[in-house]
Every structure is written in C-alpha cells, then in structure tokens.
N, C-alpha and C positions, 0 to 999 in steps of 0.2 A: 252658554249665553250669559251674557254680563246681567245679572239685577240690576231692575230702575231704580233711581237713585231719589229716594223720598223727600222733602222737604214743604215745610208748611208756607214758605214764599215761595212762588211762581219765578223763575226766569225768565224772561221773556227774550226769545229769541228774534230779530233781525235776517235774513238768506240776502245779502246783494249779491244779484246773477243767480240768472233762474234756469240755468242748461242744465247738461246732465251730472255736472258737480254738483250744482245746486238741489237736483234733487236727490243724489246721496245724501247729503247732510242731513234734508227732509228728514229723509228713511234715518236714518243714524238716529235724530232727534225721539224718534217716535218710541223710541225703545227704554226710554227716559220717564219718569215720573219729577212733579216738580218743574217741569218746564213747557213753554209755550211757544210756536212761532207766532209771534206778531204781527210780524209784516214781512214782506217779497218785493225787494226792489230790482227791477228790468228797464232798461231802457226801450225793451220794447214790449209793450205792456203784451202781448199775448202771450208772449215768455209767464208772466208773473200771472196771467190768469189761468193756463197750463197746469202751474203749480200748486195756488191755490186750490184748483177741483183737486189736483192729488191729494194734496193734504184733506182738502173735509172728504174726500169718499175713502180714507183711510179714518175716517169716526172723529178726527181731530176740529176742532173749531178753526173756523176758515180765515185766514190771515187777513188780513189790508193788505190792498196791494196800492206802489208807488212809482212813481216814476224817476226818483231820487233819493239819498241815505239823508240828503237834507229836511225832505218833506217828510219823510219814514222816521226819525228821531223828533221832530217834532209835535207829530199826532201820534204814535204809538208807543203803547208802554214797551218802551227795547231798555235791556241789561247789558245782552251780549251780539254784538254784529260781526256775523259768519260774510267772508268776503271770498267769493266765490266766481270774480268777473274773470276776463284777460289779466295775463300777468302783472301788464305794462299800467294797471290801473290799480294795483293792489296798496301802494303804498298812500297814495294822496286819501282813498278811504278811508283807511287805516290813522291816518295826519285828524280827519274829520269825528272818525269814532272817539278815539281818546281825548281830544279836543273838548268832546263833551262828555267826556268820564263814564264813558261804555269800555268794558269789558271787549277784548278782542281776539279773532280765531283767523286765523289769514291760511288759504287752498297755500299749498306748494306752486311756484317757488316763492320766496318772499317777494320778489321782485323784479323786471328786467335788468334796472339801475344797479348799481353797487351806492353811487352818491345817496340815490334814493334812502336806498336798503340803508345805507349809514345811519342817516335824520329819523326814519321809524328809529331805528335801535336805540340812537339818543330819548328820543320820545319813549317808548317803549321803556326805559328803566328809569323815566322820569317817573312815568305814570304806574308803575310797579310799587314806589314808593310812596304813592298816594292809594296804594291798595288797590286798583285795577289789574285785572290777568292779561295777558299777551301771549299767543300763542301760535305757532304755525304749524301748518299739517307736515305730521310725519307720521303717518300711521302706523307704519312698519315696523318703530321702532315698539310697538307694544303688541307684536305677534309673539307667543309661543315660542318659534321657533328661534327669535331671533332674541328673547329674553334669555333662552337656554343659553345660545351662543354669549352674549354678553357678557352672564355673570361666570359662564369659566375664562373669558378673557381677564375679566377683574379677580376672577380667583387662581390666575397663574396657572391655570390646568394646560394650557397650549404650550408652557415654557415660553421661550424665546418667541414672540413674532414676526414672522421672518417676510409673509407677503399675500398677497389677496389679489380678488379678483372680482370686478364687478361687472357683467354682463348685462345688458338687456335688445335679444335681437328680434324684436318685435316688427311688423309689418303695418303700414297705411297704405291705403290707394290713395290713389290719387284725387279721388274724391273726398278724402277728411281735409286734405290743403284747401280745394275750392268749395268749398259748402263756406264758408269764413273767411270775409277778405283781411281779416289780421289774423288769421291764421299764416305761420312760413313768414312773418315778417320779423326783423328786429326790432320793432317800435314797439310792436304789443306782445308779440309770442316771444320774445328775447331770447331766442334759441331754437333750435329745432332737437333732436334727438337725443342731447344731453341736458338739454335747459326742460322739457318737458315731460319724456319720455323714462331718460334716465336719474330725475333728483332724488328718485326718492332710494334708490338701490345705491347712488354713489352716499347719498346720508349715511345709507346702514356699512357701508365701508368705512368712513371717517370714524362714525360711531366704535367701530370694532379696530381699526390699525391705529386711532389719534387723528394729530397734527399734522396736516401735511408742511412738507418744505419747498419744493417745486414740482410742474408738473411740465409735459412734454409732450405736445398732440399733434393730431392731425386732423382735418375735417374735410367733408366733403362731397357734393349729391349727386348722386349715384341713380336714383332710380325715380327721381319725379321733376315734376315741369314747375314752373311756375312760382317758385320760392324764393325767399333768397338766403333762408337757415339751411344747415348744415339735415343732412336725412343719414350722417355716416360718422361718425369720430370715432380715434380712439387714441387713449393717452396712456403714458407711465406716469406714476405716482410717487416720490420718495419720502416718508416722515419722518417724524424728527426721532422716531425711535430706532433708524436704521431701516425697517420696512419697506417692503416694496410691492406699487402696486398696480394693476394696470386696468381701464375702465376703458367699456367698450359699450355705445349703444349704437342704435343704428332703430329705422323705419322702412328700412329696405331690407328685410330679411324676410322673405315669402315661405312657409303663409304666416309665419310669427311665433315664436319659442320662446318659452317663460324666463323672465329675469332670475339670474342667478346670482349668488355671493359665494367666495369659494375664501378661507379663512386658513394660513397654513402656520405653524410655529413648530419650535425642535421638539416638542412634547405631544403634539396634538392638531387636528386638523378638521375643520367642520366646514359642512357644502348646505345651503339653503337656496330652495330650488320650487320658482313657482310659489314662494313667503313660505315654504314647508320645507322641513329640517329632513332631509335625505341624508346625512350622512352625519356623526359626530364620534370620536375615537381620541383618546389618549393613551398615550405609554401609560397611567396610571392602570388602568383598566387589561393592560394588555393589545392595544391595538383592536379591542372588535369594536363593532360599530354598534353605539348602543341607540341611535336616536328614539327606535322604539322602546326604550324604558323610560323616555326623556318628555317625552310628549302624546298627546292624544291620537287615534289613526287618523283624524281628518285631516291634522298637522304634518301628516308623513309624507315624503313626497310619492306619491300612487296611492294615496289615502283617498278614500270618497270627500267630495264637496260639500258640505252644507248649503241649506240653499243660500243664505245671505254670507256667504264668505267674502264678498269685497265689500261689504258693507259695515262687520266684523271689527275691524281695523279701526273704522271712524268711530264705532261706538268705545271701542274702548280707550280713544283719544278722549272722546267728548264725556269720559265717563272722570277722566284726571282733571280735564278743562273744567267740569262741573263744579268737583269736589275744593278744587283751587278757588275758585270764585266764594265759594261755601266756607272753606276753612281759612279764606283770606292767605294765602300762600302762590310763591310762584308755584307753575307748572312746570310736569317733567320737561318737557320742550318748549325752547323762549325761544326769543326771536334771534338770539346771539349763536345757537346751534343752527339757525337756519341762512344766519349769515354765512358761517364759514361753508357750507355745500353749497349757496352761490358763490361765495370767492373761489371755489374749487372749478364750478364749471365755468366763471367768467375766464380761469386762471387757462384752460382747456382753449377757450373762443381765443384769446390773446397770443398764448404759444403756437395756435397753427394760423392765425393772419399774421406775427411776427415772426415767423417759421426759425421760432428760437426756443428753448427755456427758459418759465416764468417760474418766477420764485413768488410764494406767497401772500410775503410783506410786499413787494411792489403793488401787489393787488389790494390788500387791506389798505394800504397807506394814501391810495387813489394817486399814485404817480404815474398809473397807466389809464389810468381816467378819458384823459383823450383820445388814445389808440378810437380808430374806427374799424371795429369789427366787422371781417368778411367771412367767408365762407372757402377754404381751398387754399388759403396765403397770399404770399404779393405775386406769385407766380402766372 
C-alpha cells in the first residue's frame, strides 16, 4: 500500500463527473494525507449528492456540490480538478481549469478530438511553464508488473525488439450502451472498443515498443444494437524501431477475459496478464521464467487479489500527480504521452473507414482531420 503523502497545505481537490470514474478517484483520494475534496461537479445533481454521502460516510468532510467547474472554482478552495465526465467533454474543462491556473488530472482518453487534444497540449505546456501539473490517466503504467517490464526494455535485457501484442477481449451487454444515451456515439464516447476499452493497454504497448509509424485496421459490430462505434477492432502496428505489433480489443467477447500485453525481442520476452506479470525470461538468465523473483504474489498472474486492486493503479498515479504539484515538477505522464495513444487509436478508426494504411504523421499533422469516421469502412 502506497503511504499518504503529508503536507502542511491542504490540496484541495475538485471530481467533475460523479459516476463510477468519479468515484474511484474518490476512493484513490482518500488514501492521501494533505488533501481534500472540495467540491463534485455533476450535471445532474443526484450524481454529486450520491457522492458526497460517500465521501463523509467514508469520515472525510463532505464536498460542495455544483452544478458546474465554473460555479465549483469560484466558491470552492480547488488546486487541482479531476476530470472525470464523457470523453467528448474533457478537453473544453481542461481549456477552463488552466485558464484559471488549477492544477490538472484528465480520466483516459484525453479526448475524442485530435484538433481538441492538439489546443489542451498547447495549453497544457503553456501552463507547465507557469508551474501548473498536467496530467492524464494512465494508471497502468505505474503497476509492478509493468514497471519490471519497462525498465529491462530500457536496460536492453530483451535485445532486439522485434513485436507485441495487445489484447483486451472483454465483454458488455447490451445494457452498458443503453443505460447512456452518449454512450456508442462518436460525439462523446469517440470510440467504442479501442477508444474506451482498450487505451489504456494500447498505452502500455506504445510505452514498451516506442514510436509507432503506421497502423492497419479493421473495425466492426458484431454483437450489439444500437451504436454506432466499433464493439470489434483489430490492427497491425509498425514502429519506428522495426517492431511489429498488433492490437486487438473487442466488447464482444462473452463473458470477458483479462487484457493482456505480450512483449517479444531476440533476448527476452515478457507476458502481463490481467496488470500482473505471468511470464518474464531472458537468455541472460537462461530462458526460466523468473516473474516470481520480480514481483510480489498479488502481482503474479493467479496471485490472490487485494481487495482495492483497481483502485491501486489511481493511487499510485495520484501519488506522482501529488508530489509534482508539491515539488513543482512535471509529472511522469503529460498530456503529450497521452496524445500519441489517441493518435494511435484515432490512426486505428482512420485506416478501417479508409480501408487503407495510416501512417502516423498524417494523424498528428491533422491532414486527416476531416475524414468522417465510420464504423466497418466505405464498404
């Protein structure tokens, strides 16, 4: 368990969007010393009084609650504002927080836009120089399992990186699309299976192969009504290190199987399975598999659970986000690493409605800005 993180000034935390993101962060927060939620902004206030009773019958003193980040910054002591709504709404918050020189934490994915996502980033390294944090969830990337894997990719223990894999074949009914009517839509959800399901497993891919250079998809729904994102993709990957890789999500795989990362190079090959490290082997070593000298059993894959294991991840996000705010430093994860995992899965939506290969820079550079993205191709 991560120590709360001391401090004789108070933070004062901000939650816009009071659903069940919102109230992980809650939980995340609480495990903190030194900071406060302030306030809960919901558009629809039972959302934000929901929340509130969680927070004071977890002993915490009970938020303000608002019905905007406008009216919530101007009556409450806020530092930092956790943005936690629909995708398609993360950036304009984000434009408002900084705006007035709060401290910022934005849910995955940065955004549906890429244009959007551009203007944050500009913003976002403006206000980095004016000593404000920035930061987007990727919680993943500060697991155990996935910290082991990283640092032998940066210490050459895999050799040569030759290709990867990133899985997530998870299940919805059909009832998570209609409980929310911007749920399945391009305007707010900016994707179905790889914009939502899978950003955070294609991250920890990018993170471990690089740069990608083009990418080669396919999309398509398969097993629900009513949408009009993708419930099916899957793409090749090629970076710029020669690598090669291929990413698959999907919300059609009944009853749902853990996202995996499969990591392969001429020296070494590591499998993270479920955020826990099942497999890790190099020719240094001999080829055994040593994950269990590498990590704790919870972290193993068939290890017992803790009880707060998806909650785990945030705290020890919100534990760098802290310290960054505190030490006046960027954080390990900006808003420019979370650009390039949407330019990857925008790159994904592009190549299977233009039922071509998209190369990277067309995405970054917004020359495909117009394309109107479908679902399945022009077919």
């Amino acid at each position: 368990m991560t120590e709360p993180v001391g401090s004789d000034e108070t933070i004062g935390i901000v939650i816009v969007g009071c659903g069940i993101i919102g109230e992980n962060h809650a939980d995340a927060i609480a495990h903190f010393n030194g900071v406060a939620i302030a306030a809960l902004v919901d558009a629809v206030p039972a959302s934000a009084t929901a929340l509130a009773d969680r927070v004071e019958a977890s002993g915490r003193t009970r938020p303000q609650e608002f019905a905007s980040l406008t009216d919530a910054l101007a009556l409450a002591a806020v530092d930092l504002v956790v943005i936690c709504t629909p995708s398609g709404l993360h950036v304009a918050l984000a434009e408002e927080a900084l705006a007035a020189d709060k401290h910022v934490l934005i849910e995955k994915p940065l955004d549906v836009s890429l244009p959007r996502a551009r203007r944050i980033a500009a913003l976002a390294d403006a206000a980095e120089k004016r000593g404000l944090v920035s930061s987007v969830v990727s919680q993943h990337r500060f697991d155990p399992a996935t910290t082991v894997v990283r640092t032998a990719l940066v210490g050459d223990e895999f050799g040569r990186v030759t290709s990867g894999i990133a899985s997530v074949p998870w299940w919805r009914e059909q009832s998570y699309y209609d409980q929310a009517s911007w749920r399945g839509t391009w305007e707010l959800d900016g994707g179905g299976a790889a914009m939502n399901q899978g950003v955070h497993t294609i991250d920890l891919l990018l993170w471990f192969l690089g740069v990608p250079v083009d990418v080669s998809a396919r999309s398509e729904i398969l097993a629900h009504d009513r949408i009009e994102v993708e419930d099916t993709i899957v793409a090749t990957v090629r970076f710029a290190n020669g690598a090669l890789g291929v990413i698959h999500a999907t919300t059609a795989a009944y009853p749902g199987l853990p996202a995996r990362v499969q990591v392969h190079g001429s020296r070494g090959s590591a499998i993270i399975d479920d955020d826990r490290l099942e497999y890790f082997a190099t020719a240094a070593t001999g080829g055994d598999n040593r994950a269990a000298e590498l990590v704790p059993p919870e972290q193993l894959r068939g290890g017992p659970r803790v009880a707060e294991s998806f909650v785990l991840g945030h705290v020890r996000q919100y534990e760098d986000v802290l310290q960054a705010i505190r030490e006046k430093r960027a954080p390990i994860v900006r808003v420019a690493d979370a650009m390039l995992a949407l330019a990857v899965v925008r790159a994904m939506y592009l190549s299977s409605t233009l039922e071509r290969t998209v190369t990277l820079d067309e995405v970054l550079s917004g020359g495909l800005d117009d394309v109107e993205i479908r679902t399945g191709g022009v077919s």
